[in-house]
KEKE-3310 file (N, C-alpha, C; in steps of 0.2 Angstrom, whole numbers, plus 5000, padded with zeros to 4 digits):
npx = (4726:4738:4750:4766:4776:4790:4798:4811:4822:4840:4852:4853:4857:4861:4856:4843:4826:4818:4806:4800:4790:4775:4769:4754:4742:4730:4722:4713:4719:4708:4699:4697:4698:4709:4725:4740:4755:4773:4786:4803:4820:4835:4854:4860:4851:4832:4817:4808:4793:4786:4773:4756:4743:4728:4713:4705:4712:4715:4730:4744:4759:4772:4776:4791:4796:4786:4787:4795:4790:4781:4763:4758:4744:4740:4727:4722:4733:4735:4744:4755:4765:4780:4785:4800:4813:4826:4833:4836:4849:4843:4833:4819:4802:4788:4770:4754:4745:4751:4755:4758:4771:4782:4795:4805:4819:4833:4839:4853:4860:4873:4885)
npy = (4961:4972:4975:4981:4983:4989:4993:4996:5004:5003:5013:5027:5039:5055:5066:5056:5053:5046:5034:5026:5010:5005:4991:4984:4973:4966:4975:4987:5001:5008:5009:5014:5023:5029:5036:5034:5033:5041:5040:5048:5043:5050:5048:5047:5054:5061:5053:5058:5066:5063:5065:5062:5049:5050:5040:5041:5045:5059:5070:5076:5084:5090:5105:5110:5098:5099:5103:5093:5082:5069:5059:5045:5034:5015:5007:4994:4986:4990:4997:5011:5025:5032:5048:5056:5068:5082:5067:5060:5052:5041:5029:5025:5024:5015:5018:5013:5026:5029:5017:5005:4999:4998:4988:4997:5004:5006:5021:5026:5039:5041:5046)
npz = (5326:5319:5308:5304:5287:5282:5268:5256:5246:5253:5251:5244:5232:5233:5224:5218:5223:5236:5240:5251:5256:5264:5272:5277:5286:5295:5294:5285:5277:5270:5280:5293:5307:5311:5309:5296:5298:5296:5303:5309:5312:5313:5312:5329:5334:5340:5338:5323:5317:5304:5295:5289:5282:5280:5285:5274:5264:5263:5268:5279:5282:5292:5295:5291:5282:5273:5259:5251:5255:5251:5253:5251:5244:5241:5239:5234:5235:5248:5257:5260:5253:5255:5249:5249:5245:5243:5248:5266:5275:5287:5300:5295:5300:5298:5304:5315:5322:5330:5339:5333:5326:5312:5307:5304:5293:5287:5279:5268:5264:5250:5238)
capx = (4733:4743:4756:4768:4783:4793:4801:4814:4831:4844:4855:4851:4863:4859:4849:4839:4820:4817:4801:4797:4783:4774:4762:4749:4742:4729:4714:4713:4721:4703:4691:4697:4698:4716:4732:4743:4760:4780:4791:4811:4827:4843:4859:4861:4844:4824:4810:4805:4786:4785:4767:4750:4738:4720:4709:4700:4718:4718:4737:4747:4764:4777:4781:4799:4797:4782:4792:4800:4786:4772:4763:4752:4742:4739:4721:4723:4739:4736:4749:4754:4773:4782:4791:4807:4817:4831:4834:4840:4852:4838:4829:4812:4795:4780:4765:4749:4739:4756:4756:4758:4774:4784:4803:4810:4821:4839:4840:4859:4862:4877:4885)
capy = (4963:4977:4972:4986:4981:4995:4991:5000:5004:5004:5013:5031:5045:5062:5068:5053:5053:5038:5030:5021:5008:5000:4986:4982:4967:4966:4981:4991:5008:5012:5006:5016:5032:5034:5040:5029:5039:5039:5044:5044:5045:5052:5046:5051:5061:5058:5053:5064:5063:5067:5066:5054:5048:5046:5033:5045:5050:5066:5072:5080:5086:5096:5113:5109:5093:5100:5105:5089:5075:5068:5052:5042:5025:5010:5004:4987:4984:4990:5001:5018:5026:5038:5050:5062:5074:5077:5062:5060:5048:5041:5023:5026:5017:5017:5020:5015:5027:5029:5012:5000:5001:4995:4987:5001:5003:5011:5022:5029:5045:5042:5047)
capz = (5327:5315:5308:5298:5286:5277:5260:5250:5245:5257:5251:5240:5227:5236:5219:5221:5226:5241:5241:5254:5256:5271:5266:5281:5287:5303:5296:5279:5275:5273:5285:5301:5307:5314:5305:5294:5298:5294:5309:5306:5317:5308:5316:5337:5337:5342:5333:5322:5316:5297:5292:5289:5277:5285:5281:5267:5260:5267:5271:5282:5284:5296:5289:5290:5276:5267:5253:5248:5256:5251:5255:5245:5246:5235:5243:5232:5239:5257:5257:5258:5254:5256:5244:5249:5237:5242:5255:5270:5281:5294:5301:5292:5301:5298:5312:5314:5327:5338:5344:5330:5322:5306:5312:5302:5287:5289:5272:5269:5257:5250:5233)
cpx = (4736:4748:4760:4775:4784:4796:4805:4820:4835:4847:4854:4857:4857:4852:4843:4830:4818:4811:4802:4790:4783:4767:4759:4747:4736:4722:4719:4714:4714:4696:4694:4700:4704:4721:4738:4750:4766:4785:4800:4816:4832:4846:4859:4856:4838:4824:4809:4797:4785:4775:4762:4746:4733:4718:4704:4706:4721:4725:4739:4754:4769:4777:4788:4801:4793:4783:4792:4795:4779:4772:4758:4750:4741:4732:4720:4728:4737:4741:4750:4763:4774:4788:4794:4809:4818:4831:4837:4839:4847:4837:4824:4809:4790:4775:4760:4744:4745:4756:4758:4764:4777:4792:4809:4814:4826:4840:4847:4862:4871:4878:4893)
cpy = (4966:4974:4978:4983:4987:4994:4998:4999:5007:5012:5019:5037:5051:5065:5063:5056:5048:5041:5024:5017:5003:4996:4983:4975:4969:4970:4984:4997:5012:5012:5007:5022:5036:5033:5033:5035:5035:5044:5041:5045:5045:5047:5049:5057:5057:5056:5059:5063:5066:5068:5060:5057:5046:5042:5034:5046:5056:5065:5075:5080:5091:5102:5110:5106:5093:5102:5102:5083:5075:5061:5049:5034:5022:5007:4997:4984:4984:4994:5007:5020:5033:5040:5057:5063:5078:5072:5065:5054:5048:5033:5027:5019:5021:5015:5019:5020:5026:5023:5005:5003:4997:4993:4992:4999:5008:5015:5028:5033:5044:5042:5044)
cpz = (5320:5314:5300:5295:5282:5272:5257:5249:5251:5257:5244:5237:5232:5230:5218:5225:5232:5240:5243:5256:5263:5270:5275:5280:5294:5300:5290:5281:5273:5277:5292:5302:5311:5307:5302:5292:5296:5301:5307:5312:5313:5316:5323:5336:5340:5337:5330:5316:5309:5295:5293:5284:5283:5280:5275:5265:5259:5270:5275:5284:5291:5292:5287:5283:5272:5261:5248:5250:5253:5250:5251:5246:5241:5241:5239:5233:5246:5259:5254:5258:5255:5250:5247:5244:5241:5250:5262:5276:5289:5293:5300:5297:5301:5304:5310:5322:5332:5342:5339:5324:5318:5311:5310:5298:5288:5281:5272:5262:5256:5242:5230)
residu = (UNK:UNK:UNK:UNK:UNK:UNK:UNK:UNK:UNK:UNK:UNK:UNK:UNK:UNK:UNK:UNK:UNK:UNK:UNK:UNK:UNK:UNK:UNK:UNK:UNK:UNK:UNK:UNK:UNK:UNK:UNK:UNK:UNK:UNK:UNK:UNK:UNK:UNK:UNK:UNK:UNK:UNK:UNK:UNK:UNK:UNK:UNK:UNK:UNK:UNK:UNK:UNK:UNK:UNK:UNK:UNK:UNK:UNK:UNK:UNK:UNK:UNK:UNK:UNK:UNK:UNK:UNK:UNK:UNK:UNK:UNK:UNK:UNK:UNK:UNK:UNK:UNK:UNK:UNK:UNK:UNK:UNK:UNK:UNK:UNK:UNK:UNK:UNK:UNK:UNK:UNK:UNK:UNK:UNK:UNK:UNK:UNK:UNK:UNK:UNK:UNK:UNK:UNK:UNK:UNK:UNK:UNK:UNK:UNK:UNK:UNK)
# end
């Protein structure tokens, strides 16, 4: 059984960079061959599917957020995070393989 938790600051200054992290449990960030992803929901919207780390550390992005994201792992932690510039007002969770998710992390841009 997977098990994802998401950690960070709440509560971010607009200029600010978020980093968020999601620390695993269940199976290693690198011993399987699906996607270890970050999906967000702003306030009154979808899902929106930001990007994934594979199990090799290979990336992948949206066009939309490619700009400003990038994801990165700790393979002695078990954990991969996410970094945005500039933020935005969203519940962050982490995915693993579209079925295993993190309980999410409300992150609120304010200055």
């Amino acid at each position: 059984q997977v098990q994802l938790k998401e950690s960070g600051p709440g509560l971010v200054k607009p200029s600010q960079t978020l980093s968020l992290t999601c620390t695993i449990s269940g199976d290693s960030i690198t011993t399987t061959y699906y996607t270890w992803m970050w999906i967000r929901q702003p306030p009154g919207k979808g899902l929106e599917w930001m990007g994934f780390i594979g199990y090799d550390g290979s990336t992948y992005y949206i066009p939309s957020l490619k700009s400003r994201t990038s994801i990165s792992r700790d393979t002695s932690k078990n954990q991969f995070s996410l970094h945005l510039s500039p933020m935005d007002t969203a519940v962050y969770y982490c995915n693993y393989a579209f079925y295993y998710w993190g309980q999410g992390t409300l992150v609120t841009v304010s200055s």
